[in-house]
VOBA-1610 file (N, C-alpha, C; in pm, whole numbers, padded with zeros to 5 digits, always signed):
BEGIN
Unk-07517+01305+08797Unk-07552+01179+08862Unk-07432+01125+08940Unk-07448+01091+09070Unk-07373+01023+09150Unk-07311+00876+09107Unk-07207+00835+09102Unk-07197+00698+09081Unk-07222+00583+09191Unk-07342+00516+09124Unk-07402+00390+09249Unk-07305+00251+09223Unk-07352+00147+09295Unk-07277+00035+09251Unk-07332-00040+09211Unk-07503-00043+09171Unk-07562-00091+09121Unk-07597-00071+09008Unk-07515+00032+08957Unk-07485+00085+08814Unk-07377+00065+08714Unk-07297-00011+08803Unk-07183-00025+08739Unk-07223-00158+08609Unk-07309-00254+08620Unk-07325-00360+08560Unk-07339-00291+08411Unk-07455-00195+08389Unk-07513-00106+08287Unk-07406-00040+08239Unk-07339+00055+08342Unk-07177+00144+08307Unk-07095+00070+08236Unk-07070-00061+08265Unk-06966-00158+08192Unk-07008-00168+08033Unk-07130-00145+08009Unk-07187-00195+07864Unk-07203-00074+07834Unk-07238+00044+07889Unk-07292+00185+07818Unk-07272+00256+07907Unk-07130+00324+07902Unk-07059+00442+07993Unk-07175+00577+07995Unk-07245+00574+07939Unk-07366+00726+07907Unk-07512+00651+08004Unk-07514+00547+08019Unk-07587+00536+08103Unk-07617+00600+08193Unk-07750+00639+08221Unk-07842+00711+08335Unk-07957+00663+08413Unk-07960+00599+08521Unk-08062+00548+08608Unk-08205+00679+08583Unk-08311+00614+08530Unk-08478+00650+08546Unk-08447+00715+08691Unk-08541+00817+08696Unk-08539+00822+08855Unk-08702+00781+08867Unk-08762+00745+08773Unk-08908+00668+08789Unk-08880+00526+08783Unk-08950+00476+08882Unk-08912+00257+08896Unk-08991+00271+08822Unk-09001+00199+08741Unk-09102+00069+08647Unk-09128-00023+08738Unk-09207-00111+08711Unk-09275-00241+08791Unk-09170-00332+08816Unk-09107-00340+08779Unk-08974-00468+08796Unk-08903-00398+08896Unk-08844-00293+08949Unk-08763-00260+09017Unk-08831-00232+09141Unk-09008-00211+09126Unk-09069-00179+09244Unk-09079-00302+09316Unk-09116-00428+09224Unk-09103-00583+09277Unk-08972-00607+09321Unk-08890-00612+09269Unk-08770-00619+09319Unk-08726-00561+09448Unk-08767-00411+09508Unk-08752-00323+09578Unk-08860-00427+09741Unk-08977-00467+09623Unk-09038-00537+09734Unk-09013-00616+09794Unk-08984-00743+09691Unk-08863-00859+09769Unk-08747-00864+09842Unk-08685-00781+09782Unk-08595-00741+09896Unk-08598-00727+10019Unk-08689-00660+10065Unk-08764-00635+10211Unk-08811-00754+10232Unk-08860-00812+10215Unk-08949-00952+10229Unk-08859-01029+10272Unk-08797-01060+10175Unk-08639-01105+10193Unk-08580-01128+10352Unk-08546-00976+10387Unk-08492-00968+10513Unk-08605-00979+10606Unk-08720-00939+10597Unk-08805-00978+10690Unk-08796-01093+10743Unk-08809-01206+10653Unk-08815-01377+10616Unk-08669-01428+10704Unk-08599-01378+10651Unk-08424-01398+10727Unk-08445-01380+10864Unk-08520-01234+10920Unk-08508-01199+11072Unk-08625-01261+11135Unk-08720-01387+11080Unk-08829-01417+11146Unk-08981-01359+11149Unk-08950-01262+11087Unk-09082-01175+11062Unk-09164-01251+10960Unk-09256-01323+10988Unk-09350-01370+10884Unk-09507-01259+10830Unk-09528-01197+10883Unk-09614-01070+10879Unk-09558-00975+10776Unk-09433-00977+10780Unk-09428-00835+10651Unk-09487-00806+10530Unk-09561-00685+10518Unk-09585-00679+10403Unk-09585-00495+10342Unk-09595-00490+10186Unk-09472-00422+10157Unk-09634-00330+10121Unk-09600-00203+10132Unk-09758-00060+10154Unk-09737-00035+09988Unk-09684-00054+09925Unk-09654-00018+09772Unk-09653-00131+09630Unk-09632-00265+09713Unk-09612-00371+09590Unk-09738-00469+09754Unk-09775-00569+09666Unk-09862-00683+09730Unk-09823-00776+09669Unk-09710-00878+09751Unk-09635-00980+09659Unk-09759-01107+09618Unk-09709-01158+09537Unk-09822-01285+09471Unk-09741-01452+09539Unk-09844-01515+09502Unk-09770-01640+09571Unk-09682-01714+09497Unk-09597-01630+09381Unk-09493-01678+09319Unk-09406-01592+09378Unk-09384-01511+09411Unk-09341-01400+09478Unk-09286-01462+09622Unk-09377-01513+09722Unk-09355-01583+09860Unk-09297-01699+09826Unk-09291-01754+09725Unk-09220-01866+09700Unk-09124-01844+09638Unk-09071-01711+09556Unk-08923-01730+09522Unk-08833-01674+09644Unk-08889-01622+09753Unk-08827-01568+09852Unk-08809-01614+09952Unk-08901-01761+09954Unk-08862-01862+10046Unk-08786-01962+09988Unk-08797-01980+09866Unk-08640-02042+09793Unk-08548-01967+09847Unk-08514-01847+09833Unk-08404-01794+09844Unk-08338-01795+09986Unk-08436-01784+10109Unk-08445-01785+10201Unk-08349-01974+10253Unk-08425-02032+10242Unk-08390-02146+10251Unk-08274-02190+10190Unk-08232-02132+10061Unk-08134-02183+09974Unk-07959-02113+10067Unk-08011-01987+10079Unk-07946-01938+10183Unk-07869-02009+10309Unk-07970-02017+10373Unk-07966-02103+10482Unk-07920-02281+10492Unk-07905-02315+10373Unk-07845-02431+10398Unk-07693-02425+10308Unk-07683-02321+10226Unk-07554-02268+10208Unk-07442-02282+10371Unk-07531-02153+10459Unk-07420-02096+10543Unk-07481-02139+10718Unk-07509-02304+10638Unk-07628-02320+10775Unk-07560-02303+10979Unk-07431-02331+10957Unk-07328-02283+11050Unk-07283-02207+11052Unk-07342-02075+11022Unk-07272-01978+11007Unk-07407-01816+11058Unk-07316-01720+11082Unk-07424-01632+11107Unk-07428-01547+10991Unk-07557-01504+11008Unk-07607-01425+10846Unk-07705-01338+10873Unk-07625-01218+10890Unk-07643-01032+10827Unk-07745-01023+10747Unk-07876-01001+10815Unk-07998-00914+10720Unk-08022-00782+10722Unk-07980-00724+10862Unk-08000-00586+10851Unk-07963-00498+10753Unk-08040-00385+10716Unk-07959-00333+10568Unk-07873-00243+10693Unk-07861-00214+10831Unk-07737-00151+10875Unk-07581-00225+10956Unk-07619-00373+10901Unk-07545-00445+10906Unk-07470-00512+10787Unk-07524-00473+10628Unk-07507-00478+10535Unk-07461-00346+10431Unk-07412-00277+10494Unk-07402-00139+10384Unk-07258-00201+10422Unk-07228-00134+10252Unk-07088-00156+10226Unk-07040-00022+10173Unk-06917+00031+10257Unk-06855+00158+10183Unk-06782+00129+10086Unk-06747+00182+09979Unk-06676+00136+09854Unk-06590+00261+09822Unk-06495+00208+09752Unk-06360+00338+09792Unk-06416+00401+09655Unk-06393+00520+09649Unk-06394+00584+09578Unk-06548+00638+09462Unk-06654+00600+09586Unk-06797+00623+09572Unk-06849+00667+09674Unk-06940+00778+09580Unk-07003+00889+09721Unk-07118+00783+09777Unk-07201+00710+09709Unk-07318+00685+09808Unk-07271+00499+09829Unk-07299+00455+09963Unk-07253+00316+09997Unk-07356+00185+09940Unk-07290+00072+09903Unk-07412-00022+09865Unk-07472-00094+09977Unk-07557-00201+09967Unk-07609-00226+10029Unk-07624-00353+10020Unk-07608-00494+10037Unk-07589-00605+10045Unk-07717-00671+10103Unk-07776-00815+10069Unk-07929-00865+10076Unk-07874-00921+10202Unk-07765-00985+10231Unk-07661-01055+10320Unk-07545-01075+10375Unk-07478-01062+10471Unk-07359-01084+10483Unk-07315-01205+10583Unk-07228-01289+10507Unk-07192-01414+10625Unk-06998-01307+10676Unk-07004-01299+10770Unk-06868-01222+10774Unk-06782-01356+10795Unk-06799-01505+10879Unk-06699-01579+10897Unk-06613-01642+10786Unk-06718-01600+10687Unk-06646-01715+10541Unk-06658-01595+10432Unk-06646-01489+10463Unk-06585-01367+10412Unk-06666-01359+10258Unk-06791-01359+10275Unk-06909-01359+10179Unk-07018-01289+10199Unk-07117-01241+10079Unk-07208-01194+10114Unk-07305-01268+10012Unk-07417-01218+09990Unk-07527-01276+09929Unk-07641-01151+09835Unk-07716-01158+09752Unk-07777-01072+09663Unk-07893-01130+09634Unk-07978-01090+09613Unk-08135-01115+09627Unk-08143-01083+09457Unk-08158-01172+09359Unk-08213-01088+09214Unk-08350-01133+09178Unk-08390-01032+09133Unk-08541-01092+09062Unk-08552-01078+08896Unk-08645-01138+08869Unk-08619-01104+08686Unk-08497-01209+08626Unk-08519-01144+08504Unk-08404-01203+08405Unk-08290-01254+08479Unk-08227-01352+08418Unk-08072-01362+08474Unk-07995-01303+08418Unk-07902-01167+08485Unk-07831-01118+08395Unk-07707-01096+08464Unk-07582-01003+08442Unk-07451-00990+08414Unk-07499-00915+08555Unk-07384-00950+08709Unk-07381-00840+08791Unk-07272-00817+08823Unk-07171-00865+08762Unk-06974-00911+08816Unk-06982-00785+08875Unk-06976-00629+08773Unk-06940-00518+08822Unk-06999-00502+08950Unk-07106-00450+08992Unk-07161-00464+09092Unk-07092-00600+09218Unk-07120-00639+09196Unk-07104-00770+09312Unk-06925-00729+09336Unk-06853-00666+09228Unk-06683-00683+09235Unk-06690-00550+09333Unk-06762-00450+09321Unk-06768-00293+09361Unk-06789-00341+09551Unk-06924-00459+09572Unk-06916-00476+09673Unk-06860-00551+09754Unk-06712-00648+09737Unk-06656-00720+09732Unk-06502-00652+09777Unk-06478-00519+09684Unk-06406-00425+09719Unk-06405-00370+09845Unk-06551-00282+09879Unk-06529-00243+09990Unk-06527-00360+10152Unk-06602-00485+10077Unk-06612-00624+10190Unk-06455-00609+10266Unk-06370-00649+10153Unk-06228-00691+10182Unk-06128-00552+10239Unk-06198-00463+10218Unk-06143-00305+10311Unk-06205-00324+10457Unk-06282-00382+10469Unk-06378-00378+10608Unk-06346-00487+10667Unk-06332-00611+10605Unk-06296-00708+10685Unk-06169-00756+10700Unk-06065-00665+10585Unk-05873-00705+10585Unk-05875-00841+10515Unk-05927-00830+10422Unk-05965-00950+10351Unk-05892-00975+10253Unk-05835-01050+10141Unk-05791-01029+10019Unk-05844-01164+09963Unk-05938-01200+09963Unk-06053-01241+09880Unk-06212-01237+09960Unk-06274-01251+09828Unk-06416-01252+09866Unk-06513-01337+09788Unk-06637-01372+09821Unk-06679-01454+09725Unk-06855-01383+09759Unk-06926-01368+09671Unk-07040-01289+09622Unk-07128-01406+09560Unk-07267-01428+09610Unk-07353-01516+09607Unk-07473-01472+09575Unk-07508-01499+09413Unk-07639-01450+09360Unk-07774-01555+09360Unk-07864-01495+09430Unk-07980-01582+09435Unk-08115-01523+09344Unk-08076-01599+09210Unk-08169-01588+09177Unk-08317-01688+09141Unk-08401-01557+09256Unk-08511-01654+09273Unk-08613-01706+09226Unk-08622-01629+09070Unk-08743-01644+09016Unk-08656-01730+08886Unk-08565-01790+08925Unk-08472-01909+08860Unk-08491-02014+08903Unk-08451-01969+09030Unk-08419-02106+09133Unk-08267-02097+09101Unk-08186-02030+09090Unk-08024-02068+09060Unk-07973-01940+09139Unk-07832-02022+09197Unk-07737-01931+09254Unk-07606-01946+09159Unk-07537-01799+09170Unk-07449-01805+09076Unk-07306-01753+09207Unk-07222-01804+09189Unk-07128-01751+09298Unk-06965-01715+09191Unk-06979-01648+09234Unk-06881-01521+09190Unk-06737-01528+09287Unk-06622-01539+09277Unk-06502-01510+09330Unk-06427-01426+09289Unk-06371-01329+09427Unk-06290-01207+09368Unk-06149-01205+09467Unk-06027-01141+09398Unk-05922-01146+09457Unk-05932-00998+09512Unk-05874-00970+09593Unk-05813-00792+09621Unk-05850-00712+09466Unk-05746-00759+09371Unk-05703-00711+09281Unk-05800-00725+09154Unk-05834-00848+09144Unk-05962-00868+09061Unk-06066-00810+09125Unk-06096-00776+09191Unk-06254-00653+09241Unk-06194-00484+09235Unk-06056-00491+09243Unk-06009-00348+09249Unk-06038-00257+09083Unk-05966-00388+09020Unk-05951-00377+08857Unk-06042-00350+08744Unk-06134-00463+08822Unk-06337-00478+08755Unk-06353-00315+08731Unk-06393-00261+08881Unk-06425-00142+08936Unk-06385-00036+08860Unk-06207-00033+08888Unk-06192+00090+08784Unk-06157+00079+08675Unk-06200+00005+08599Unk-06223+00029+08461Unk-06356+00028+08437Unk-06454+00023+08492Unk-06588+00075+08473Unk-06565+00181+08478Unk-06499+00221+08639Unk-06527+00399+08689Unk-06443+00500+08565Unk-06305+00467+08518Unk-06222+00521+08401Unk-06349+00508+08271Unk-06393+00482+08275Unk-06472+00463+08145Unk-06572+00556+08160Unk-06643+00582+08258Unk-06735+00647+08303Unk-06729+00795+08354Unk-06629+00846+08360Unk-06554+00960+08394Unk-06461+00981+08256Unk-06460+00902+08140Unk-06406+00973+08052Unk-06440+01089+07945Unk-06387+01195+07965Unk-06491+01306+07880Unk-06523+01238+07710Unk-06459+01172+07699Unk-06475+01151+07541Unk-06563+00995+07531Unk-06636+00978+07649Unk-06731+00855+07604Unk-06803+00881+07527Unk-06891+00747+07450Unk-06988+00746+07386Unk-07082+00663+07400Unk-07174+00681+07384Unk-07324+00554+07421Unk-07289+00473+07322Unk-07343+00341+07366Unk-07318+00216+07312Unk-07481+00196+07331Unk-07534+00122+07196Unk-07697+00108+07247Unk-07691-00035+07310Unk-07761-00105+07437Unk-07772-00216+07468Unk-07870-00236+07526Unk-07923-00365+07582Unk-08044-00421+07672Unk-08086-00339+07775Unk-08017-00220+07800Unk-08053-00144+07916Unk-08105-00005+07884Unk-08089-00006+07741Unk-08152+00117+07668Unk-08278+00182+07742Unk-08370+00081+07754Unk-08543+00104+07803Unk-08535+00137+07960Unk-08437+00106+08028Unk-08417+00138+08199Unk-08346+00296+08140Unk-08274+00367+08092Unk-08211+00489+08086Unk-08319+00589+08034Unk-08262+00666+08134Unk-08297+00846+08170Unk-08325+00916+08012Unk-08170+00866+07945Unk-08191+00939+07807Unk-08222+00836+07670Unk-08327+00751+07738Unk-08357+00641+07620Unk-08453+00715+07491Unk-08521+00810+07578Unk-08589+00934+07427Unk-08525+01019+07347Unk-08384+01031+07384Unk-08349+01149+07315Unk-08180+01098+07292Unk-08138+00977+07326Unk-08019+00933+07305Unk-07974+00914+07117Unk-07884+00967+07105Unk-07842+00978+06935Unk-07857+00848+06898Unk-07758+00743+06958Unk-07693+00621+06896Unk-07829+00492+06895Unk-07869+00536+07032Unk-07988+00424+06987Unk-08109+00458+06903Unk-08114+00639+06868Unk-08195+00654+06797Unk-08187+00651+06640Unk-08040+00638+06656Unk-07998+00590+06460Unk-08047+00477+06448Unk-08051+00368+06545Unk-08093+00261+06470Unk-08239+00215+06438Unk-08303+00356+06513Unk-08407+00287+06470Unk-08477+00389+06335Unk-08373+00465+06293Unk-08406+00570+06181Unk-08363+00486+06049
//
């Protein structure tokens, strides 16, 4: 498995972690909003997604987000394209991909759906490569979560997004890891046949 940067959140808690390569329903919604998302940002009110059919809680957490957005960085210009949003990240083969980017105030933005949970790693991974691209030595990372209604904003130095990073990646590349069982058990590849989470339930 390639290392993503949207893996790193999971990697931080359980170095044996393995991304499903089957979505479950949450990641296909998620996958949907997202698009919606940027549609909504570039004016497109017509989009709609050939695989998920969002609900009208759905159009309304994405026009929260949309809006919440927008009066954040209301002077400011704001990056929907996902080819105006890929972020290269040092020392990862495949690039992330950002919901937003404001480049004047040296920020970007993240679309979450679901639970509110832990994304530092992630958001620090893309924060890293921000401040390589823009000669930056800080950054600040803006979570919208919409089926909250809450944004969570995140600040990173050079060094604090460098640091996050590789000590996930050292952890994750160490031959002598071990699974740790956690909340992400049921999203992993080897949640049937993993030792540690299967002691506990023996």
């Amino acid at each position: 498995m390639s290392l993503r940067p949207s893996n790193l959140p999971k990697l931080a808690v359980c170095p044996c972690y393995v991304s499903n390569p089957e979505a479950g329903p949450a990641a296909t919604r998620g996958s949907a909003l997202d698009a919606l998302f940027r549609a909504r940002m570039q004016g497109d009110l017509n989009q709609a997604e050939m695989f998920y059919q969002p609900s009208v809680d759905d159009f309304a957490a994405v026009e929260w987000a949309v809006n919440t957005l927008r009066a954040l960085f209301a002077d400011s210009l704001i990056l929907t394209h996902e080819k105006d949003c890929r972020v290269v990240i040092p020392g990862f083969e495949n690039p992330g991909t950002a919901d937003a980017l404001i480049p004047d105030k040296l920020a970007h933005a993240d679309l979450k759906t679901g639970a509110m949970r832990n994304y530092r790693e992630q958001m620090a991974a893309y924060a890293l490569g921000l401040m390589d691209a823009h000669f930056a030595a800080e950054w600040t990372a803006h979570l919208l979560f919409c089926d909250q209604r809450e944004v969570v904003t995140l600040r990173f130095t050079y060094a604090e997004a460098k640091t996050t990073v590789e000590k996930v990646v050292a952890a994750y590349y160490n031959p002598a890891k071990q699974p740790t069982p956690c909340d992400y058990c049921g999203w992993c590849a080897k949640t049937e046949t993993c030792e540690a989470r299967l002691s506990l339930e023996s």
